[in-house]
N, C-alpha and C positions, 0 to 999 in steps of 0.2 A: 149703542152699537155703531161701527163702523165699519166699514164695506171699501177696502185695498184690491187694486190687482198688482198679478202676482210679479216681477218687473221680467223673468225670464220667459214663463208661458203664459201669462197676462192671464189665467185662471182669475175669480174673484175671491176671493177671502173675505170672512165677516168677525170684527174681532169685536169681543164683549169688553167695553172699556170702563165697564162699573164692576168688573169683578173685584172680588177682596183677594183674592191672591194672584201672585206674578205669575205669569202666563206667555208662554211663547208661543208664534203660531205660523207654523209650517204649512206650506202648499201643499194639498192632497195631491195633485199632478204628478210635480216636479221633485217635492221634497228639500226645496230651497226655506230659509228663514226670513220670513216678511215683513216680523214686526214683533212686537211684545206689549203688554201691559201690566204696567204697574203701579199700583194704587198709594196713596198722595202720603200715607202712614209710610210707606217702605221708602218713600222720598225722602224722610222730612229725618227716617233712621237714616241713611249713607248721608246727609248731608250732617249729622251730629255725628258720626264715624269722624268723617272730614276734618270736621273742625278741633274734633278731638286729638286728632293724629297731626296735623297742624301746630297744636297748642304746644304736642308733646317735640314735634321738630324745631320748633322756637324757641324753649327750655331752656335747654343746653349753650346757644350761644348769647342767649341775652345774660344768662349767670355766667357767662365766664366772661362775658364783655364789661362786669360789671367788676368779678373780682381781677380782673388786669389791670384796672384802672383803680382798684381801691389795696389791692396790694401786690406792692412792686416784686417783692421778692419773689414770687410768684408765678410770675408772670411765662416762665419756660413752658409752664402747666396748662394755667390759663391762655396764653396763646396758643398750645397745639389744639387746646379743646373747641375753642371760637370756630378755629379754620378749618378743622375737622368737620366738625357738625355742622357747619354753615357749606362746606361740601358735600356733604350729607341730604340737607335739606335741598341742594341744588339736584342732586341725582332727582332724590324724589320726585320734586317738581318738572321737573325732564320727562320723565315717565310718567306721571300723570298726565302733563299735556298732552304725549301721544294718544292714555289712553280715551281722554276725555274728546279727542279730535274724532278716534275710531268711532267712538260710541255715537256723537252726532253728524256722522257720516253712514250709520246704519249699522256698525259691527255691535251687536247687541251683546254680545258675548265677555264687553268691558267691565257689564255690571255684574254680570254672573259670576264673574272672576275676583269680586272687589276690588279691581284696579282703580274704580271711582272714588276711593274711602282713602288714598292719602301713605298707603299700611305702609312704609319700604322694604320691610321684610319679605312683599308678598312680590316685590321688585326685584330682589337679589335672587339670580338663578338658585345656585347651590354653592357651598364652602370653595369648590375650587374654582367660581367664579369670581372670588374675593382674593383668591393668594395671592398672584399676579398685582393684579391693581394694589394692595396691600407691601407688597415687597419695594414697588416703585413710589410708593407713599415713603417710606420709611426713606430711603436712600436719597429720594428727589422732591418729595413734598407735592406730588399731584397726582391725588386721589381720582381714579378716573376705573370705577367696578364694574364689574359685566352685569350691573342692572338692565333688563328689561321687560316689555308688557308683550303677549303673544298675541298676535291681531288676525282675526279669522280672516284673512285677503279675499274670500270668497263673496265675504257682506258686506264690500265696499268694490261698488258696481263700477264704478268710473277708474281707470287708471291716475285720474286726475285727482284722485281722492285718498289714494297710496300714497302719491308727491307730498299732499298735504298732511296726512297723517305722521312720514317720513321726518318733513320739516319743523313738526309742531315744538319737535324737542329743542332744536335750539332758537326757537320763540320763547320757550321756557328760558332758558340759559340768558338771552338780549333783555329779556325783561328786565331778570333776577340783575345784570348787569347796571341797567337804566337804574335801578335802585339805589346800587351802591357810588355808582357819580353823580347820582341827586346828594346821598351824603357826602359826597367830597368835596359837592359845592359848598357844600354849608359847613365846609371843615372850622374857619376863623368864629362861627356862634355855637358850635353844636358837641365837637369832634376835638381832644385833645392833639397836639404831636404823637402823645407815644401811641398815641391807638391808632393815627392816621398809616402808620407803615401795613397796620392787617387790615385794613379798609382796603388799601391800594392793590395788594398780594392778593383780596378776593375777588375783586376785578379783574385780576391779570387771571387767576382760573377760569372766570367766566369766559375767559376770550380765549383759554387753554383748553374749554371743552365744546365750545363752538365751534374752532376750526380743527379740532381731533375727531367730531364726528361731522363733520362736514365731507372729511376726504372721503373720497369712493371707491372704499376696497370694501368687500362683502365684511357683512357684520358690523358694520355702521350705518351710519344715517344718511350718508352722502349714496353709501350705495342702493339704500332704498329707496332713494328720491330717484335715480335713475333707472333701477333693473325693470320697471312696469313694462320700459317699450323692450328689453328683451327678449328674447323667445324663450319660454316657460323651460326646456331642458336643460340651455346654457344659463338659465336664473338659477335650476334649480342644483344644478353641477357648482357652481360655486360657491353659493352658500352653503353646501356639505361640509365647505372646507374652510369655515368662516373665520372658526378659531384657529388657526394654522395662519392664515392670511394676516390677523391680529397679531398675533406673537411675531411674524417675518418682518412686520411692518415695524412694531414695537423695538425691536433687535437691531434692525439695522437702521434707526434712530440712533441708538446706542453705541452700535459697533463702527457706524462708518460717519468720517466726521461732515462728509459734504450734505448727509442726508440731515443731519443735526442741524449745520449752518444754516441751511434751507430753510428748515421750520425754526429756528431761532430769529432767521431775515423775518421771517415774516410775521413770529410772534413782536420783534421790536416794533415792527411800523404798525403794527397794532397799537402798539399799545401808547403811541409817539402821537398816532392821528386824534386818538379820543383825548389826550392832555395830559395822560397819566405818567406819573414822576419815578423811572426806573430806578434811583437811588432810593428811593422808599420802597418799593416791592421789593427790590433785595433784600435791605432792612428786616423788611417783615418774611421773609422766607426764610428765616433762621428761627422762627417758630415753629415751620413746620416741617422741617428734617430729623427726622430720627436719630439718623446712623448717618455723621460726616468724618468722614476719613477713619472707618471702622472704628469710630468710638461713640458709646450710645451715650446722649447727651440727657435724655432722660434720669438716664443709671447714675452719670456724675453729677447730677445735679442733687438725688436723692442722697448720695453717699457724702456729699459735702453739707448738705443738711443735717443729717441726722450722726455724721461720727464725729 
């Protein structure tokens, strides 16, 4: 047995921490969430969830890293698939960080939701939060979907805990980063030429989705590290309009070239300060374009194979 009070009416609460099943435990006062128990069996499941969903998001690029480098011909296929699903597993881990930050921050609601288990599916809002990110994939080669995890902000008491929650995602994103320039140190023992161009190109994503959810327009990360000290009607007034703000943002990227040159300035000295070789990212972003100069490269690849 353990004995909490409550953190709003300081009520005591007694919670049973030998019980066999998950258990939530609400303030009789207040009707605030104080805590949860859950026994060491329902652990030891979400962490084999985990490792399962894990196992299945490292799959896909370690077999296509394997047949890009064992067959050449191939390789148009094999290289969209590496960078695909290695953007893939980047979202996931994004989201999982947040959810994993909420959850040891008090938002108990992480586990109820499965956010803990890794799932990405359980990350991708719904179909029309994938067109968009999906259309600019094809065209542009940077996969960036309106995955995310819903965080109860009520059961994380600190506004200093939002910030951190906010940021966790691109702690995900730096890691996953720090990874792939461990392998490009070891390019001369480890890493041939031809694969070092999509080593390079998923570095430069990592630092394409760190500083895309950095900026601080509603419905990013940048903006949720900041809106805590807002007042709750102008927070809650503009995140109505989160996706609207996204799309404006996204468009005149597109449409206007001063706003492109801007985040281009800034994606170069990224990518200049960490060592990385912009004639090899471009190299390699020719794996992951769909559709350049309205001809699908896929389709002519398939059509000169096969007639």
């Amino acid at each position: 047995m353990k004995t909490v009070d409550c953190p709003d009416c300081g009520m005591s609460i007694t919670m049973d921490q030998s019980s066999n099943e998950w258990l939530f435990y609400e303030c009789s006062g207040c009707g605030c969430v104080v805590g949860q128990s859950i026994p060491s069996r329902l652990h030891t499941i979400e962490a084999l969830h985990f490792l399962k969903n894990n196992a299945l998001l490292l799959i896909t690029p370690i077999l296509s890293g394997f047949c890009f480098e064992l067959y050449p011909d191939w390789r148009i296929i094999s290289g969209l698939f590496f960078c695909l699903s290695l953007s893939i597993l980047s979202v996931a881990y994004h989201e999982f960080f947040h959810a994993i930050t909420a959850y040891l921050l008090g938002d108990f609601t992480m586990y109820a939701r499965g956010y803990l288990r890794l799932n990405i599916f359980l990350y991708f809002n719904n179909f029309t939060s994938l067109a968009m990110p999906l259309a600019l994939f094809a065209f542009y080669g940077v996969f960036l979907p309106g995955a995310a995890v819903y965080i109860s902000l009520k059961h994380l008491r600190h506004p200093l805990y939002q910030i951190f929650v906010a940021l966790s995602g691109v702690v995900a994103n730096a890691f996953i980063l720090f990874l792939i320039l461990s392998l490009v140190k070891l390019e001369p023992f480890a890493i041939s030429q031809t694969f070092m161009p999509l080593i390079q190109v998923m570095a430069f994503i990592q630092i394409a989705m760190i500083i895309f959810n950095l900026i601080p327009i509603p419905g990013l990360d940048g903006w949720n590290a900041i809106s805590p000290v807002f007042d709750p009607r102008i927070k809650a007034f503009f995140e109505k309009f989160a996706f609207i703000f996204i799309i404006l943002f996204v468009g005149s990227i597109i449409i206007f070239s001063d706003a492109s040159n801007l985040l281009g300035s800034i994606m170069r000295h990224s990518v200049e300060s960490i060592g990385l070789d912009l004639n090899q990212i471009f190299d390699g972003w020719r794996y992951l374009k769909i559709l350049d100069d309205g001809k699908c490269e896929i389709c002519s690849f398939f059509s000169y194979k096969f007639n």
